[in-house]
C-alpha positions in Angstrom: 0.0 0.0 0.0 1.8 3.3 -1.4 2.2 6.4 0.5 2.0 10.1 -0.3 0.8 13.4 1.2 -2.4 15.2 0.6 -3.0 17.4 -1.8 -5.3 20.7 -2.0 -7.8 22.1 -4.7 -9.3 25.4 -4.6 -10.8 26.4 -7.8 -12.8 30.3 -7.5 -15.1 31.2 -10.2 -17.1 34.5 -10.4 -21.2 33.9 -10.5 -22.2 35.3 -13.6 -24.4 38.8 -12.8 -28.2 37.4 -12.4 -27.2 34.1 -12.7 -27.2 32.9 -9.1 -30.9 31.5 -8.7 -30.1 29.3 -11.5 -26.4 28.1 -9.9 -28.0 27.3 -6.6 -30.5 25.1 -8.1 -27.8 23.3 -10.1 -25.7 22.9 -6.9 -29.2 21.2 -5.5 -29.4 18.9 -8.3 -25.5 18.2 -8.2 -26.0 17.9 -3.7 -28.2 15.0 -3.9 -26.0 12.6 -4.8 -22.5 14.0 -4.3 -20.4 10.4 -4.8 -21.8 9.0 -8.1 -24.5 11.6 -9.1 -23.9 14.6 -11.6 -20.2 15.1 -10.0 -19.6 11.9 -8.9 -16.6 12.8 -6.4 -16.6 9.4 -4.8 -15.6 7.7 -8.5 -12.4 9.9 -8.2 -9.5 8.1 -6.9 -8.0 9.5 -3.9 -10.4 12.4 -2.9 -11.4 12.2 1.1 -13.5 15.3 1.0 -14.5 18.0 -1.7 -17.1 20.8 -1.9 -19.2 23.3 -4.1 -20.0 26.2 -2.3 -21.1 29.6 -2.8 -19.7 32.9 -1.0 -22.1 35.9 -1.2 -20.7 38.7 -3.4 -18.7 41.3 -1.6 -20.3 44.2 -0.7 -18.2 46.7 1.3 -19.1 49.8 2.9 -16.0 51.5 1.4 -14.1 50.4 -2.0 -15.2 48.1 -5.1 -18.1 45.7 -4.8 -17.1 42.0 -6.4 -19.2 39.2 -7.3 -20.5 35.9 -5.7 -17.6 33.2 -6.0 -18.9 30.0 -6.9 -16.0 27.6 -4.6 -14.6 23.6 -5.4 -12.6 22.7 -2.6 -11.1 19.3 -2.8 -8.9 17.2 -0.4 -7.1 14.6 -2.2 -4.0 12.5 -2.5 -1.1 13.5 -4.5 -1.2 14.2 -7.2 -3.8 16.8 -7.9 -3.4 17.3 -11.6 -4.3 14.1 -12.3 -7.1 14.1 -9.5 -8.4 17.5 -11.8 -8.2 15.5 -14.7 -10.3 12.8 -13.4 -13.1 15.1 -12.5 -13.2 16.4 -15.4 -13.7 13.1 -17.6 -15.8 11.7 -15.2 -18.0 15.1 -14.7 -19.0 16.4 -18.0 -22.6 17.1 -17.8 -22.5 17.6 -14.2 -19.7 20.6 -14.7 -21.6 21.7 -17.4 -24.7 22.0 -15.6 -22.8 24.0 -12.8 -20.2 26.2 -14.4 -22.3 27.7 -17.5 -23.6 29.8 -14.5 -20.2 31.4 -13.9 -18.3 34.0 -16.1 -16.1 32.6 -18.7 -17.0 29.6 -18.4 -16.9 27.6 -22.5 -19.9 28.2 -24.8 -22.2 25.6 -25.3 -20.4 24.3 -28.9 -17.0 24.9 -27.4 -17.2 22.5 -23.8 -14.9 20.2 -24.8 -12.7 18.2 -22.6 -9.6 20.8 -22.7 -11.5 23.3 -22.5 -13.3 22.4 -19.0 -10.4 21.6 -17.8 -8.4 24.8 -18.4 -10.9 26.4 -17.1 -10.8 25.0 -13.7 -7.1 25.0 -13.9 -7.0 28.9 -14.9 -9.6 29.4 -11.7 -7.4 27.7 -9.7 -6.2 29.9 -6.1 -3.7 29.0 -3.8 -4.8 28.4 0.1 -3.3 30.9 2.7 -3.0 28.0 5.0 -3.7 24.5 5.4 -4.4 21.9 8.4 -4.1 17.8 7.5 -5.4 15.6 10.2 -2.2 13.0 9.5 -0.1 14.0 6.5 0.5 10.7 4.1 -2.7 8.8 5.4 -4.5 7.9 2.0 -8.2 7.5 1.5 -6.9 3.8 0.5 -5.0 3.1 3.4 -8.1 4.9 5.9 -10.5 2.2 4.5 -8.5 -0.6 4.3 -7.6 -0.4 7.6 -11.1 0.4 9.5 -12.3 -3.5 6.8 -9.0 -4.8 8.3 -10.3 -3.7 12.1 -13.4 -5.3 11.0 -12.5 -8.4 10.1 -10.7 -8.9 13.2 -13.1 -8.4 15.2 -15.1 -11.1 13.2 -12.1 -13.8 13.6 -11.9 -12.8 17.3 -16.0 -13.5 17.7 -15.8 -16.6 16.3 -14.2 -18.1 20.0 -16.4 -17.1 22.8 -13.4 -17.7 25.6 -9.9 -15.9 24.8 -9.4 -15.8 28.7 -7.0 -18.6 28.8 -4.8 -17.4 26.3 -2.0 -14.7 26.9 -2.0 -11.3 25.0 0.8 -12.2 23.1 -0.4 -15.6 22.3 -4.2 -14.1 20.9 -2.0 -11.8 18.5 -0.2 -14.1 17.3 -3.2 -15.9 16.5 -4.4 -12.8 14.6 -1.0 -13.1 12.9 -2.2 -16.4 11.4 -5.1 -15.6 10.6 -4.5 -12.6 8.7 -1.2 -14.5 7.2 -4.0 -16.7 5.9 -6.1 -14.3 4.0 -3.9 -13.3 0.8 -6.3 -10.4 0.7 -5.5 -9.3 4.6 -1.6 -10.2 5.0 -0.6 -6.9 3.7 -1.6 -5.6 7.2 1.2 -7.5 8.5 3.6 -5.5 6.4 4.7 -2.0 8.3 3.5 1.3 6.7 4.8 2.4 3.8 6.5 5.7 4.1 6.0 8.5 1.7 8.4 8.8 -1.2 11.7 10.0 -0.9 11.2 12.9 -2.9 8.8 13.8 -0.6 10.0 13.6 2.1 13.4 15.2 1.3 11.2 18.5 -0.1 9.6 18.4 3.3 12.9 18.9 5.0 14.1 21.5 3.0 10.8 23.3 3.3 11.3 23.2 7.3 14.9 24.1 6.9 14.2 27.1 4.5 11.1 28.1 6.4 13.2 28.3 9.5 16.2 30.5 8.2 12.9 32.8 6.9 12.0 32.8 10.9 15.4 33.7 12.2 16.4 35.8 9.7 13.3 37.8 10.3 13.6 37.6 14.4 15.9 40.7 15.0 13.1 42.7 13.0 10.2 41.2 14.7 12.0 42.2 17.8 13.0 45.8 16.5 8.8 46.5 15.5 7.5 44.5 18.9 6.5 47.6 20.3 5.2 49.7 18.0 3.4 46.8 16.7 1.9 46.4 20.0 1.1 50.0 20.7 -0.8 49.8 16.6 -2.6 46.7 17.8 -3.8 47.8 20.9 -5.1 51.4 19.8 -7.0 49.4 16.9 -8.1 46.9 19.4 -9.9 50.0 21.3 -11.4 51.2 18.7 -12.4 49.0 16.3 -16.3 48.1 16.6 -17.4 44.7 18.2 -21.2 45.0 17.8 -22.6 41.5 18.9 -24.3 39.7 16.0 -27.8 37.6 16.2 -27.6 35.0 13.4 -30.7 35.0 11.4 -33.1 32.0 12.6 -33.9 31.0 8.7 -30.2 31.3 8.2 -29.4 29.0 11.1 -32.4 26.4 10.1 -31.2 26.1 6.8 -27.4 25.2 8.1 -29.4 22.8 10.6 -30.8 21.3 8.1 -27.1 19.6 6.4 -25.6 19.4 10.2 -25.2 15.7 11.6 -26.2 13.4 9.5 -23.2 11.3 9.6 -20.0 11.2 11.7 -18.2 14.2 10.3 -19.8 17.7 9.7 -18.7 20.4 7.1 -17.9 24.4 7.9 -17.6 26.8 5.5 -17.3 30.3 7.1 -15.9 33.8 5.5 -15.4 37.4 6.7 -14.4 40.6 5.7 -10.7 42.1 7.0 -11.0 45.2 8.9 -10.0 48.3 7.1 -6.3 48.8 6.9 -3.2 47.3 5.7 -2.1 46.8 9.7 -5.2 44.0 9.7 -4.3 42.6 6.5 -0.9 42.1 6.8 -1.3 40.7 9.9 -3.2 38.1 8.9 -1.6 37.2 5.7 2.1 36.5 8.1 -0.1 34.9 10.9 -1.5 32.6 8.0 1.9 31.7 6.8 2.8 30.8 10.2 0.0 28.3 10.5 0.8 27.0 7.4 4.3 26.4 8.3 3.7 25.3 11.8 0.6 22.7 10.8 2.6 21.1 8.4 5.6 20.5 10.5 4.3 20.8 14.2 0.9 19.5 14.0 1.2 16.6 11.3 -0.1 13.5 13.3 -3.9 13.8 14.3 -3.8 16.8 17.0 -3.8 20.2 16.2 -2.7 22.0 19.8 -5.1 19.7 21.2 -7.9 19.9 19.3 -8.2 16.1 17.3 -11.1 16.0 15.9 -10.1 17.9 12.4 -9.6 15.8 9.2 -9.0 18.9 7.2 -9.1 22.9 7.2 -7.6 25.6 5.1 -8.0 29.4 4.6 -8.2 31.1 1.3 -8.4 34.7 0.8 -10.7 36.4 -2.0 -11.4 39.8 -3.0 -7.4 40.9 -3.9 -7.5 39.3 0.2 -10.6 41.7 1.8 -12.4 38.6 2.4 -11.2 35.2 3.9 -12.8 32.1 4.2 -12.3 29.3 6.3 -13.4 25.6 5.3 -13.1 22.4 7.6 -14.1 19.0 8.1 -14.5 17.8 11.7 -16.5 15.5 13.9 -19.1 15.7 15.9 -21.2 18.5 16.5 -21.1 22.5 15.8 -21.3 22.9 19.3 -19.0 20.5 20.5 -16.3 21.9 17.9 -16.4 25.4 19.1 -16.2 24.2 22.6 -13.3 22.4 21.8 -12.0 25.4 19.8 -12.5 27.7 22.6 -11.6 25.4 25.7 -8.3 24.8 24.2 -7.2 27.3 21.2 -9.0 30.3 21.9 -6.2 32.2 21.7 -5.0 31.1 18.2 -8.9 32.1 17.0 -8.2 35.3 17.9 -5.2 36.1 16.3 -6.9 34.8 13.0 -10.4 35.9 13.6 -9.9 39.1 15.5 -8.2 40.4 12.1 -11.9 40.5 10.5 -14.9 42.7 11.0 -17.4 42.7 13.9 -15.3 39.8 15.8 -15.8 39.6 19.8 -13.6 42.5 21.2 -9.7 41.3 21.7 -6.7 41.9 24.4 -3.3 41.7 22.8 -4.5 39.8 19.7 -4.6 36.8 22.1 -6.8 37.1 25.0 -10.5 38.1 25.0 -12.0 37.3 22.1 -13.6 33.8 21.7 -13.8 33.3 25.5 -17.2 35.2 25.1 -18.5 32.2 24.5 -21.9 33.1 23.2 -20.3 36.1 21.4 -18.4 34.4 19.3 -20.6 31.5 18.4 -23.5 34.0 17.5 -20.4 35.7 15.4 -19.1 32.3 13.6 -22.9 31.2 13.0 -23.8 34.4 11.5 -20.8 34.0 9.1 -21.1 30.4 8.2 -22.2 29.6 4.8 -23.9 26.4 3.8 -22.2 23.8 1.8 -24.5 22.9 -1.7 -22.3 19.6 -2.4 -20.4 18.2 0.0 -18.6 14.5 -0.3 -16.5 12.7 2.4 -15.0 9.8 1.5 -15.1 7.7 4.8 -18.5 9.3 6.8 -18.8 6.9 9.4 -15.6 7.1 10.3 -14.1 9.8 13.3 -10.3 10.9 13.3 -10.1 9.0 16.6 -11.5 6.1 14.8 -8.7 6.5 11.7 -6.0 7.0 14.2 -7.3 3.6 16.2 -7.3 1.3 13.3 -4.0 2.7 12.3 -2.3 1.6 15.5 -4.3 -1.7 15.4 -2.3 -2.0 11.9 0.9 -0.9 12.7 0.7 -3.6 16.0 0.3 -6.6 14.0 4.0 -5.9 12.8 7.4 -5.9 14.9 8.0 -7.4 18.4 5.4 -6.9 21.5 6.4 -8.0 25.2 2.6 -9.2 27.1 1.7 -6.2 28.4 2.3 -4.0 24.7 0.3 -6.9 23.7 -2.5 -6.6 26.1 -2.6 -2.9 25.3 -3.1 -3.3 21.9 -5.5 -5.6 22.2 -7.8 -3.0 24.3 -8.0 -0.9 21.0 -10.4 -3.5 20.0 
């Protein structure tokens, strides 16, 4: 079973003026069966999750107005290009049905298949920043591994009594079993690692990343205070009004919430007036991006580990950013988890954009008005038309479990190891 990392796409295309009635009801048609329907994500190779999703056009108070964004997002092993491709072939009609709403997109005589796909490869934007759950786990590997679970638990039902036996002695008996199975023994093979090429690109990203940070330090120390005394006059004076989300608004994001194990979030928001804001953002995004991909790599960002994936992307020449994850569990439960254990890294995102809960020091304040800023992030949340996960009935916890109940079947285990592993059952 190969390894590689995950891949994003983010393809942006402007709603054509008048034409957004006739988009959403499209996305409807496309939403009802988002794996082997109109855009059959699930027949895609290597996609866990993918979206079409509409952002509001911008309207500011102050400066140029721009249009509704019509938004794929698409989490998917390496390589993307080809995972583009794919769609494309396998999506004709179903693009066609969705994109002729949207500026540019190829005349009826001319939607050919080069021509769809340099479209969504010209609409293509890069993310700002980027959160994987466990970098290299493939949507292969993730459902091989919760069958492999699966069966074992059916060998180990099959004898009513394992009392007698010792830990070590029931896995080796696993052992045989799965040794038996020609489609199962690859289990007791170790984990592939990803490619070399990979991996050696990885480590030059941290080491160049790193020489960024310290070359930068003696200026980030040098504009500390300053900086501070900007941050906190803004933070005085910037308006913090507390925002009632709209009861048909919250109905209608009810309505797609919890139906299976994982929920989508789609959120966006305007940047406060001023390049101090939006500068701030753009290096604090950078540094998540940086730090998730080398820091928080393996199932737990700064505690929180019930993320499979998030990113931010900016729009609007970066007045607007908008914020996409897939997570488990309930709304609720994920912003108490957000607040109870990462408030402070919300606010040095969040507080950069209009109307968020009031802030100390970029830091402190902020989301630990609880209701504040769950009234704020439900106001700002966006529903998903076409969402696809690849694994729904599967939790991160529950990836991460089968994953260790894999990598246990291989290398040396004293009784209690053993006995430990066998609890994950």
């Amino acid at each position: 079973m190969t390894a590689t990392n995950q891949e994003q796409i983010t393809v942006i295309a402007p709603v054509a003026a008048g034409q957004l009635a006739d988009l959403e009801a499209a996305l409807e048609r496309a939403g009802q069966d988002p794996a082997t329907g109109l855009i059959p994500f699930g027949k895609i190779p290597g996609v866990h999750f993918a979206r079409l999703v509409v952002i509001p056009a911008f309207e500011p108070a102050v400066g140029p107005a721009g249009p509704a964004w019509l938004v794929l997002l698409m989490d998917c092993d390496a390589p993307k290009r080809g995972r583009l491709r794919q769609l494309v072939s396998l999506s004709a009609a179903g693009l066609d049905d969705v994109y002729r709403w949207c500026e540019g997109y190829p005349a009826e005589g001319a939607r050919t298949p080069a021509a769809r796909y340099a479209y969504l490869r010209d609409h293509q934007a890069p993310t700002a920043a980027v959160y994987v759950n466990t970098i290299g786990r493939t949507v292969n590997q993730i459902r091989a591994e919760a069958g492999l679970r699966e069966e074992i638990e059916e060998f180990l039902d099959t004898r009513s009594d394992w009392s007698a036996m010792s830990a070590t002695g029931v896995r080796s008996e696993i052992q045989q079993f799965l040794s038996g199975r020609q489609d199962l023994a690859w289990a007791l093979r170790p984990e592939a690692k990803a490619s070399l090429r990979w991996r050696v690109g990885n480590k030059l990203n941290l080491i160049a990343g790193s020489a960024v940070l310290i070359a930068l330090a003696p200026v980030a120390i040098l504009g500390a205070i300053p900086y501070a005394i900007q941050l906190r006059r803004l933070e005085r004076s910037d308006p913090a009004p507390r925002i009632t989300p709209d009861e048909e608004h919250s109905r209608r994001l009810g309505e797609i919430e919890d139906l299976v194990s994982q929920n989508q979030f789609t959120a966006f928001g305007e940047l406060k007036d001023g390049a101090f804001r939006k500068y701030t953002a753009i290096v604090l995004l950078k540094l998540i991006n940086f730090v998730a991909r080398h820091r928080f790599a393996h199932g737990n960002l700064a505690g929180v580990k019930t993320i499979h994936a998030a990113r931010w992307v900016f729009l609007d020449d970066r007045r607007r950013v908008v914020f996409i994850s897939n997570y488990d569990g309930s709304l609720e439960n994920y912003m108490d988890d957000f607040i109870d254990k990462v408030a402070w890294g919300l606010n040095a995102v969040f507080s950069n954009g209009k109307g968020y809960p009031r802030t100390r020091w970029l830091i402190k304040g902020g989301a630990k008005d609880e209701l504040a800023f769950k009234s704020y992030i439900r106001a700002h949340q966006v529903p998903s038309q076409v969402w696809y996960t690849a694994y729904p009935d599967l939790t991160a916890l529950n990836i991460e479990n089968n994953a260790r109940i894999r990598a246990g079947l291989s290398g040396d285990l004293d009784e209690a190891a053993a006995a430990q592993w066998l609890k994950r059952f």
